[in-house]
MARVEXPA-970553 format. One record per atom (N, C-alpha, C, O, CB): residue in one letter; atom name; x, y, z. Coordinates in nm, 4 decimals. Last residue first. Glycine has a CB too. Layout:
// residues N
(a,CA,(X,Y,Z))
...
// end
This chain:
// residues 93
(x,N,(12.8785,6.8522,7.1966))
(x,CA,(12.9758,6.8956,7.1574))
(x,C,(13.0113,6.8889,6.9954))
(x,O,(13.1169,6.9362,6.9533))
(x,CB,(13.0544,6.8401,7.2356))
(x,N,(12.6839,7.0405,7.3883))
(x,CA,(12.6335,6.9812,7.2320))
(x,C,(12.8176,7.0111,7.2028))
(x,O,(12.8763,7.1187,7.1916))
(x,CB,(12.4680,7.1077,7.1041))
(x,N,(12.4414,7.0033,7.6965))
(x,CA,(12.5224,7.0136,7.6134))
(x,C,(12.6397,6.9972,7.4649))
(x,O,(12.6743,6.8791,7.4684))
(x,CB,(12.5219,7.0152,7.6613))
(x,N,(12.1281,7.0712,7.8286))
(x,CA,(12.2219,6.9822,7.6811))
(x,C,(12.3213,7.0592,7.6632))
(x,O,(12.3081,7.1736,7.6197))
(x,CB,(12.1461,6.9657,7.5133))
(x,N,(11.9488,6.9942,8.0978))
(x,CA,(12.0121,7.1082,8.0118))
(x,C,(12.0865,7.0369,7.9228))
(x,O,(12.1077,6.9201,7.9555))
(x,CB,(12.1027,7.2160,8.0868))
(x,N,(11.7082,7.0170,8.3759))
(x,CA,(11.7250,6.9737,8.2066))
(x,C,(11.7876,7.0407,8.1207))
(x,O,(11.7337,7.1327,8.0591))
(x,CB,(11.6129,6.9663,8.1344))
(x,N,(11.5272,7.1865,8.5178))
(x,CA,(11.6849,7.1987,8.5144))
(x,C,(11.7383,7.0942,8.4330))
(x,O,(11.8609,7.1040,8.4352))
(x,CB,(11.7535,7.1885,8.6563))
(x,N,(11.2711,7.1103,8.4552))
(x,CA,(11.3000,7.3008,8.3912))
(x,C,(11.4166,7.2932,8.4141))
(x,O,(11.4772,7.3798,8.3510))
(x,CB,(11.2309,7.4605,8.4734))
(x,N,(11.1545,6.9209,8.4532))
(x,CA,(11.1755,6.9334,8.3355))
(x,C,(11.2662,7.0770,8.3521))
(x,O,(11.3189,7.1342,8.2568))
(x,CB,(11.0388,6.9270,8.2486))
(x,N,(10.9999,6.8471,8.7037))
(x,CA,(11.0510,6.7862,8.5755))
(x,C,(11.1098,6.8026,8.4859))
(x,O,(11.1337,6.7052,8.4144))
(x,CB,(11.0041,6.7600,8.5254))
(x,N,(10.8973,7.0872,8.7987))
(x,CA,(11.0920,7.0453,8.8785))
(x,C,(11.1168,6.8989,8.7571))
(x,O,(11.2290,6.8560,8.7302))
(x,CB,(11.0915,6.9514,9.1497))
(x,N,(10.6580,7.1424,8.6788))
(x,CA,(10.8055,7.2198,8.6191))
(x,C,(10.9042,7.1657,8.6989))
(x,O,(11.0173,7.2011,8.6657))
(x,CB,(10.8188,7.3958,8.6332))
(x,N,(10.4553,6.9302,8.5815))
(x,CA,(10.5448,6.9651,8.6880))
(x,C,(10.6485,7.0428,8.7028))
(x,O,(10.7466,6.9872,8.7523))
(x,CB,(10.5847,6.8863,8.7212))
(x,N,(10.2389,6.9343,8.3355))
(x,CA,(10.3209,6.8787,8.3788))
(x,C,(10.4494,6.9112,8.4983))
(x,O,(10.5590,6.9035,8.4429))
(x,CB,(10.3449,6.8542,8.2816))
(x,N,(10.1338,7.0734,8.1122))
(x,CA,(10.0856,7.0713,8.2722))
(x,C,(10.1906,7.0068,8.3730))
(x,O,(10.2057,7.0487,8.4878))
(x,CB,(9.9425,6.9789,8.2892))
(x,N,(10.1498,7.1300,7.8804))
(x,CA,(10.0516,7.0433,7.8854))
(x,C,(10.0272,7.0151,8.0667))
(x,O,(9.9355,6.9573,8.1251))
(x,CB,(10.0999,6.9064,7.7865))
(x,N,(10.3654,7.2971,7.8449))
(x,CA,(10.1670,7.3248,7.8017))
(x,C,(10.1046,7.2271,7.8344))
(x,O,(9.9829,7.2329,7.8167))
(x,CB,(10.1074,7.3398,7.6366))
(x,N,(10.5762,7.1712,7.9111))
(x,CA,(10.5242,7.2722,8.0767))
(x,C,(10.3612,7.3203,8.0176))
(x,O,(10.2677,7.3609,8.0867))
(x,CB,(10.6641,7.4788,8.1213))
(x,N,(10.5960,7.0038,7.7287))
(x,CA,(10.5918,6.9425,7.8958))
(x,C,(10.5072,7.0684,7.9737))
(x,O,(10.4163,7.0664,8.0567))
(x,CB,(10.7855,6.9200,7.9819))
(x,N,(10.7012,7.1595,7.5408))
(x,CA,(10.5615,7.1077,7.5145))
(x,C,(10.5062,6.9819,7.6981))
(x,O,(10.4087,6.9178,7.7374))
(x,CB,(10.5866,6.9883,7.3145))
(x,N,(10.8760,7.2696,7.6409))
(x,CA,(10.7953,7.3768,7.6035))
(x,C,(10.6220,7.2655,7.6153))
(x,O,(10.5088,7.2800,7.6614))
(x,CB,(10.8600,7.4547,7.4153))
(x,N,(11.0674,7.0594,7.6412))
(x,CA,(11.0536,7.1077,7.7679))
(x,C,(10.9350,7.2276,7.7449))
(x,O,(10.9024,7.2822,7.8503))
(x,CB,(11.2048,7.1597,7.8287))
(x,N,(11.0631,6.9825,7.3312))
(x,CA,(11.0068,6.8848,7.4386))
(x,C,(11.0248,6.9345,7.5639))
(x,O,(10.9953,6.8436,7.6415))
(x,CB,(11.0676,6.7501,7.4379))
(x,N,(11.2202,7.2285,7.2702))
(x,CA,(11.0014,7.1840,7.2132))
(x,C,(10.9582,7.0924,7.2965))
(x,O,(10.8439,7.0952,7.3421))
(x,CB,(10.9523,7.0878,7.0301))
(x,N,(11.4462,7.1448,7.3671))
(x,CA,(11.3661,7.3111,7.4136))
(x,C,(11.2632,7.2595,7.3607))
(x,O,(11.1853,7.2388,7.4537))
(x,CB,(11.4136,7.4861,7.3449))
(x,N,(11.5319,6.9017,7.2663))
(x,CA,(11.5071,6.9221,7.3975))
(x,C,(11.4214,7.0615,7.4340))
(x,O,(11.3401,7.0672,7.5263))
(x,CB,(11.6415,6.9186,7.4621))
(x,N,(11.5432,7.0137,6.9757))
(x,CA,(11.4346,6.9077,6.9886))
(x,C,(11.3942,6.9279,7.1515))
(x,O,(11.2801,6.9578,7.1866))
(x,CB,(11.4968,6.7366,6.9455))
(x,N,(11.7249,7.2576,6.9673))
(x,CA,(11.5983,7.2811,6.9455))
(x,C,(11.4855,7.1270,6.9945))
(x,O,(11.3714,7.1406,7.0386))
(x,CB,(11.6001,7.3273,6.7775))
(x,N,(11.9286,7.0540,7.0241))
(x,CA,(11.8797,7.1475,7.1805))
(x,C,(11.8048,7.1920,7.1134))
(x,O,(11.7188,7.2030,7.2008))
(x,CB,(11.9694,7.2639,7.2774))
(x,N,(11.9831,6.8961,6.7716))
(x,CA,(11.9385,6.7857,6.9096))
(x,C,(11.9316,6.9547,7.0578))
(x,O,(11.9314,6.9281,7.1780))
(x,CB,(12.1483,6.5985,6.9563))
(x,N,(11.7195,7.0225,6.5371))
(x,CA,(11.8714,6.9719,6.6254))
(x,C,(11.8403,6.9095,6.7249))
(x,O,(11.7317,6.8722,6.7694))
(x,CB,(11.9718,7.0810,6.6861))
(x,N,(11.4669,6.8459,6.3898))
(x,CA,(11.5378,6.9849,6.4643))
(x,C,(11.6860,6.9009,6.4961))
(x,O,(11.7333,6.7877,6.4855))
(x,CB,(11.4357,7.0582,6.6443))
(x,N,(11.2872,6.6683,6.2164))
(x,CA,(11.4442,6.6724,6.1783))
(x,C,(11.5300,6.7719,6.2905))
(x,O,(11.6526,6.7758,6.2799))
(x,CB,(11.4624,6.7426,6.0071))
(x,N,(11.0360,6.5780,6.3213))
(x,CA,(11.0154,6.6697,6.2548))
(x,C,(11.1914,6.7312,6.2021))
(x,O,(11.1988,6.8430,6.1511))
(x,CB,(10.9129,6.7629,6.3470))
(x,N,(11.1158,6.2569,6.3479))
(x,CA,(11.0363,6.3294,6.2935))
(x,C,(11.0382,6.4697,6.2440))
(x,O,(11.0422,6.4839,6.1218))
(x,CB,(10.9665,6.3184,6.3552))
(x,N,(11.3772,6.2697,6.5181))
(x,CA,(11.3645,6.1790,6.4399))
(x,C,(11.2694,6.2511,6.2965))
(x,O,(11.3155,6.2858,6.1878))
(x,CB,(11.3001,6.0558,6.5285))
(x,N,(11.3831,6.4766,6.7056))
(x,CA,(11.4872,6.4686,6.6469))
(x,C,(11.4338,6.4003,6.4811))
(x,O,(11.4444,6.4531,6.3704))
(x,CB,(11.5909,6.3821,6.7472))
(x,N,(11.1310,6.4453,6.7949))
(x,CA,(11.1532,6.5595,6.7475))
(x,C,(11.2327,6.5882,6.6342))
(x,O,(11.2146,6.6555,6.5327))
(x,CB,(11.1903,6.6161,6.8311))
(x,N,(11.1433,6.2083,6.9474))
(x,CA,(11.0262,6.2254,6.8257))
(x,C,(11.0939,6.3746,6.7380))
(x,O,(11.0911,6.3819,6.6151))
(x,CB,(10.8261,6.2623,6.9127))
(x,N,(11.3281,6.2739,7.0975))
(x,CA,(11.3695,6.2185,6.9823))
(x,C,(11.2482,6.2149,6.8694))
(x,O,(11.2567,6.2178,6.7466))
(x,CB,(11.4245,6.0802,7.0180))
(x,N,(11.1230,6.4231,7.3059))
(x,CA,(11.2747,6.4703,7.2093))
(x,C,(11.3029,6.4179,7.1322))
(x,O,(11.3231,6.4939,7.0375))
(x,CB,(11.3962,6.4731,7.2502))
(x,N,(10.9550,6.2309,7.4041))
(x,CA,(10.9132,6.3854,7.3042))
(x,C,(11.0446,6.4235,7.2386))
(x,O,(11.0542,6.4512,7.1190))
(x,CB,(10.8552,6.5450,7.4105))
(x,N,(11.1211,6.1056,7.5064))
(x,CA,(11.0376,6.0369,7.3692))
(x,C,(11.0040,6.1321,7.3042))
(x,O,(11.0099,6.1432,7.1818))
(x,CB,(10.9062,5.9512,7.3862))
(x,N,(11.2300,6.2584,7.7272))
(x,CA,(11.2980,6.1922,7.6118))
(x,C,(11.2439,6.0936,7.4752))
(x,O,(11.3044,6.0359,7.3848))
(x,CB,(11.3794,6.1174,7.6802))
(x,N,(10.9803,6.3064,7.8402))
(x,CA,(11.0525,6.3852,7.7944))
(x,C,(11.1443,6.3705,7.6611))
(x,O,(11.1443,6.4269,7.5517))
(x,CB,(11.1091,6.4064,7.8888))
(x,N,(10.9547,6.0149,7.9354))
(x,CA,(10.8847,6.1149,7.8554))
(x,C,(10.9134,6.2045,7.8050))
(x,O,(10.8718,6.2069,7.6892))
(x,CB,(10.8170,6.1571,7.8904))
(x,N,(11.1858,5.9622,8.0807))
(x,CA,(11.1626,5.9006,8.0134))
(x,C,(11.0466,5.9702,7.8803))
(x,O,(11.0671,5.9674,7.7589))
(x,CB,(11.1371,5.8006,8.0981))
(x,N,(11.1331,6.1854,8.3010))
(x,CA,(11.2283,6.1909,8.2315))
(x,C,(11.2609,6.0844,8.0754))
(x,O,(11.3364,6.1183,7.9844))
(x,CB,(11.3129,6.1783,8.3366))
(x,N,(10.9282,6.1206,8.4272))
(x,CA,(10.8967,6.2269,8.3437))
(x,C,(11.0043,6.2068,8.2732))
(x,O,(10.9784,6.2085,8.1529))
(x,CB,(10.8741,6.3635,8.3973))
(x,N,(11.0077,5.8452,8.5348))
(x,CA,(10.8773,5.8548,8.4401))
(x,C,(10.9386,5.9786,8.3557))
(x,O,(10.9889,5.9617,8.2446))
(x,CB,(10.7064,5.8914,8.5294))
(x,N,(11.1938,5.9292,8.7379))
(x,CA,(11.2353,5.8380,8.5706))
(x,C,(11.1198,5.8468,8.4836))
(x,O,(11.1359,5.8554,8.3618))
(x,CB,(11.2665,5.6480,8.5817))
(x,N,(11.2078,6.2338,8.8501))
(x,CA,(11.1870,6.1673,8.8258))
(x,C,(11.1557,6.0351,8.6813))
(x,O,(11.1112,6.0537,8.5681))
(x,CB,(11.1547,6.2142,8.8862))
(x,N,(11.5569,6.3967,8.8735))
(x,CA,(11.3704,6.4032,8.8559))
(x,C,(11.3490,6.2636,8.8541))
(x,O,(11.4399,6.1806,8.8559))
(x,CB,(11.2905,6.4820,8.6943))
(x,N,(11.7599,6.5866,9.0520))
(x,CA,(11.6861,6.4962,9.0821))
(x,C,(11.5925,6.4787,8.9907))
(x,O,(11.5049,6.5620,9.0141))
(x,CB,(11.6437,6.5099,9.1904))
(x,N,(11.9096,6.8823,8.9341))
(x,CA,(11.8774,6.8219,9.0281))
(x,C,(11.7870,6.6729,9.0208))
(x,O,(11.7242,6.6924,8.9167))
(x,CB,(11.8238,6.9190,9.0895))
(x,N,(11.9957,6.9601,8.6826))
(x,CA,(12.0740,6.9914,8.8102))
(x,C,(12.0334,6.9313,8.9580))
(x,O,(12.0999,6.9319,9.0616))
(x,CB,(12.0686,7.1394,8.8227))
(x,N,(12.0615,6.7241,8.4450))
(x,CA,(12.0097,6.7813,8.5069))
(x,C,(12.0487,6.8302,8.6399))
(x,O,(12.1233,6.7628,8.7109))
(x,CB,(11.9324,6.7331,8.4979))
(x,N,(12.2088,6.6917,8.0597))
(x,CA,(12.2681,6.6912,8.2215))
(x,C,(12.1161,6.7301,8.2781))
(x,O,(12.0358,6.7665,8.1921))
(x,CB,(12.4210,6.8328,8.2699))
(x,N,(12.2805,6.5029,7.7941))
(x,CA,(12.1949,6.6028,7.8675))
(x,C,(12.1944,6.6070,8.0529))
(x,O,(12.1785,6.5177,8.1361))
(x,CB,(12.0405,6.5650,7.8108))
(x,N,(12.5261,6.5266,7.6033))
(x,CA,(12.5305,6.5319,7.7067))
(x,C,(12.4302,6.5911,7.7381))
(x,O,(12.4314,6.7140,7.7313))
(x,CB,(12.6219,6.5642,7.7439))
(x,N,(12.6768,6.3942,7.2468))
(x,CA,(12.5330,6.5124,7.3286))
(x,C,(12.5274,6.4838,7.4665))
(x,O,(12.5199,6.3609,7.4665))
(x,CB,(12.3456,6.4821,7.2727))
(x,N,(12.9890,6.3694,7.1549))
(x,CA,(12.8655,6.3545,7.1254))
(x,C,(12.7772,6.4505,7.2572))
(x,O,(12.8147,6.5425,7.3298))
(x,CB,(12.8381,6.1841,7.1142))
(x,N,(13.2670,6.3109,7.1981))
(x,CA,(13.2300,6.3611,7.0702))
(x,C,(13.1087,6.3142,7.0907))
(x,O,(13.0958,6.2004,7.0458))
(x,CB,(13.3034,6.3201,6.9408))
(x,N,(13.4497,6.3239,7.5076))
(x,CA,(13.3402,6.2933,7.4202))
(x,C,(13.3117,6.3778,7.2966))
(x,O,(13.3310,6.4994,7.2948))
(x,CB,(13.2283,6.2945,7.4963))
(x,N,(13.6315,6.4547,7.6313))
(x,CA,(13.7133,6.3427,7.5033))
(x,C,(13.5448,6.3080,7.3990))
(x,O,(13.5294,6.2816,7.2798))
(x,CB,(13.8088,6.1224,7.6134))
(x,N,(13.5600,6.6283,7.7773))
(x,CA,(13.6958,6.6636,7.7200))
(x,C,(13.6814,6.5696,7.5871))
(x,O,(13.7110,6.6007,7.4717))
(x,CB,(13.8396,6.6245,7.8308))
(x,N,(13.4049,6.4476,7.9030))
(x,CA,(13.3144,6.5049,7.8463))
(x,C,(13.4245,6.5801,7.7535))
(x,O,(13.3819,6.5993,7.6396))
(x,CB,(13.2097,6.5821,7.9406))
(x,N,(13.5660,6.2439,8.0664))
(x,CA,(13.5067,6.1887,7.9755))
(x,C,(13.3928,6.2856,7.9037))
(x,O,(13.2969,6.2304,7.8499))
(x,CB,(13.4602,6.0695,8.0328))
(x,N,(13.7042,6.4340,8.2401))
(x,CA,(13.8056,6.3611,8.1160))
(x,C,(13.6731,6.3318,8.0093))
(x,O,(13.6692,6.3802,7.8962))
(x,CB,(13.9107,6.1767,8.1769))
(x,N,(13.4951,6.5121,8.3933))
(x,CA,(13.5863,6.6032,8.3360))
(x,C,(13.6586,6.5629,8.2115))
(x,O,(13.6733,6.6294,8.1090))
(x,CB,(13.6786,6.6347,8.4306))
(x,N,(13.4372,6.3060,8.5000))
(x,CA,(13.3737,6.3285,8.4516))
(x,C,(13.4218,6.4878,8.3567))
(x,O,(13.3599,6.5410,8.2645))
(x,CB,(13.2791,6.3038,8.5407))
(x,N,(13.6789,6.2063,8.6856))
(x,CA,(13.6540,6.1519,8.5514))
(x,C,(13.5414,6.1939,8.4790))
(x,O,(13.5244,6.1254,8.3782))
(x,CB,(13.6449,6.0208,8.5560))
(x,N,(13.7937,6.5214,8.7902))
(x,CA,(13.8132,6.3594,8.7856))
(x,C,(13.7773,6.3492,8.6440))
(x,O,(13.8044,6.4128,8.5421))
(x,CB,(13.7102,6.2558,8.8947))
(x,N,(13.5666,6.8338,8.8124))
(x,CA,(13.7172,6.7672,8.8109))
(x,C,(13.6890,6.6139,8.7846))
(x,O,(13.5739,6.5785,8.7593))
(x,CB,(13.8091,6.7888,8.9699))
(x,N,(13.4409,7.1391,8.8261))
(x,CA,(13.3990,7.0029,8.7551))
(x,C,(13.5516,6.9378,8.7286))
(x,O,(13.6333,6.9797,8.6466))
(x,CB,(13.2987,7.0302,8.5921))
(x,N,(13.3620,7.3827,8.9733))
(x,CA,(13.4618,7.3664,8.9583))
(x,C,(13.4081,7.1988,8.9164))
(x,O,(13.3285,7.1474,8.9950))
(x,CB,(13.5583,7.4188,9.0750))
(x,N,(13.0767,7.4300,9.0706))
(x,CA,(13.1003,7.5167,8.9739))
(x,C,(13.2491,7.4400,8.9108))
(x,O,(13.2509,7.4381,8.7878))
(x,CB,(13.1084,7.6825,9.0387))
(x,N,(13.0508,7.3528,9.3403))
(x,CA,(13.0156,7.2205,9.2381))
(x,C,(12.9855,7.2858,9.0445))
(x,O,(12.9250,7.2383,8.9484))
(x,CB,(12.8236,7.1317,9.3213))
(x,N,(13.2159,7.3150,9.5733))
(x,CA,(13.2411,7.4149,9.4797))
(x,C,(13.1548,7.3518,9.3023))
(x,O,(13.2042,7.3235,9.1932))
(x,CB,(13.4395,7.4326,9.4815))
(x,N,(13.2235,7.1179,9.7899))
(x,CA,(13.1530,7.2431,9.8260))
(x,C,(13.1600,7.3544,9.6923))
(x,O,(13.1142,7.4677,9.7070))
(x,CB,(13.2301,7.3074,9.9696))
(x,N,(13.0197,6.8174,9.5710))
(x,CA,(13.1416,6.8966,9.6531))
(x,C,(13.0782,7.0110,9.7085))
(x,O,(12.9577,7.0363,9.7052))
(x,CB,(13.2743,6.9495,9.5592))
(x,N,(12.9552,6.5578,9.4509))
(x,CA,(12.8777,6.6481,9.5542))
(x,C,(13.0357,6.7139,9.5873))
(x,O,(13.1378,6.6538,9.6208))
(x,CB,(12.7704,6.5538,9.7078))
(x,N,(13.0176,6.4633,9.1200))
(x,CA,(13.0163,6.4455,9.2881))
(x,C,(12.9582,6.5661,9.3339))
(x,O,(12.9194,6.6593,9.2634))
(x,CB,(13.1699,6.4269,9.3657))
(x,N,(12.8345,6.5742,8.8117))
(x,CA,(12.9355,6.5746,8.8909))
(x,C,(12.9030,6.5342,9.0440))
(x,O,(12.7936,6.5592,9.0945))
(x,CB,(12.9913,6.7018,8.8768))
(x,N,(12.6123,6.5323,8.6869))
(x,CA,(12.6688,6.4488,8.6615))
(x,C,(12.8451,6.4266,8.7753))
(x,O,(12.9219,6.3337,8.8002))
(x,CB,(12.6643,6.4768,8.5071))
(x,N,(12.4140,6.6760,8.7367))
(x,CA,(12.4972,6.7673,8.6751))
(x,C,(12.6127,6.6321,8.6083))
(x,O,(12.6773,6.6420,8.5040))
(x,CB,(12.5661,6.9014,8.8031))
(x,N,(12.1927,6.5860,8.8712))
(x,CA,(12.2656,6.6337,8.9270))
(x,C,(12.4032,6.7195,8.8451))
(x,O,(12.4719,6.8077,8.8965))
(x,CB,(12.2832,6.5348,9.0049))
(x,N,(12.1840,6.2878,8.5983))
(x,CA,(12.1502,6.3844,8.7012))
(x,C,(12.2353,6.4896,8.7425))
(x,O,(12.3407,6.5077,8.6814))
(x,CB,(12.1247,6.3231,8.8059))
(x,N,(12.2266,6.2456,8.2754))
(x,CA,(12.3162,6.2434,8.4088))
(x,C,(12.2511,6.3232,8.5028))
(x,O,(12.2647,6.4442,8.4849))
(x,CB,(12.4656,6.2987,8.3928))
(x,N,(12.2722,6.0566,8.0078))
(x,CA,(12.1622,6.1546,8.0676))
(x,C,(12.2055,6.1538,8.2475))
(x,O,(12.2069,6.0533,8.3186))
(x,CB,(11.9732,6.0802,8.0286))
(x,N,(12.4559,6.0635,7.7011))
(x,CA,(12.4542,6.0393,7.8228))
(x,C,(12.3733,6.0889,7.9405))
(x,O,(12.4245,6.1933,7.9810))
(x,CB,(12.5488,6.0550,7.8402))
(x,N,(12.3957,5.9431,7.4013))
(x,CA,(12.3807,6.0051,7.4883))
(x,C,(12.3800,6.0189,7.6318))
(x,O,(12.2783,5.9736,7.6842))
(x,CB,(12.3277,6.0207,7.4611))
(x,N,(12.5369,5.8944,7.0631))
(x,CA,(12.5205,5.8463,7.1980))
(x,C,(12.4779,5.9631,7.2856))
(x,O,(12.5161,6.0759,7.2544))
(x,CB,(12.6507,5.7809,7.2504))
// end
C-alpha cells in the first residue's frame, strides 16, 4: 500500500518539524511505503510521476526509493517543472 500525502501529510502548525496526532500513530504502526511531499503539486504531474515509478518498480524490478529517484531524474530530463517533483520524498518502512 501506499499513501501519497501532500504537504508532508502533517497539519499546519508553527513547529511543522515536531509530527504529532494521528498521523504520527498511523506511520508508527504502518508496515509499508509513504511518499510524502512538502508542498503542493499538481495531480497531473503527480499522477505521472507515479506511472514512471511503478513502471520502474514493476518492470525494470528497483526498490521502491531507487524507482521514485529514476522517476524524479527522468521528470527533470525531460523538462518538466521542478516544483513537480523535487519535494517528493519516500519513506520506507
Amino acid at each position: 500500500m501506499e499513501i501519497i500525502s501532500c504537504n508532508g501529510g502533517t497539519p499546519n502548525s508553527s513547529n511543522p518539524e515536531i509530527s504529532s496526532g494521528i498521523w504520527t500513530s498511523i506511520f508508527e504502526r504502518f508496515n509499508g511505503n509513504v511518499i510524502v511531499c512538502r508542498w503542493r503539486v499538481p495531480t497531473k504531474d503527480t499522477v505521472s510521476m507515479m506511472d514512471k515509478m511503478h513502471d520502474n518498480l514493476l518492470n525494470e524490478k528497483m526498490s521502491f526509493g531507487e524507482a521514485l529517484l529514476k522517476a524524479q531524474k527522468d521528470m527533470k530530463n525531460s523538462g518538466e517543472n521542478q516544483l513537480s517533483w523535487a519535494g517528493v520524498e519516500c519513506w520506507i518502512n
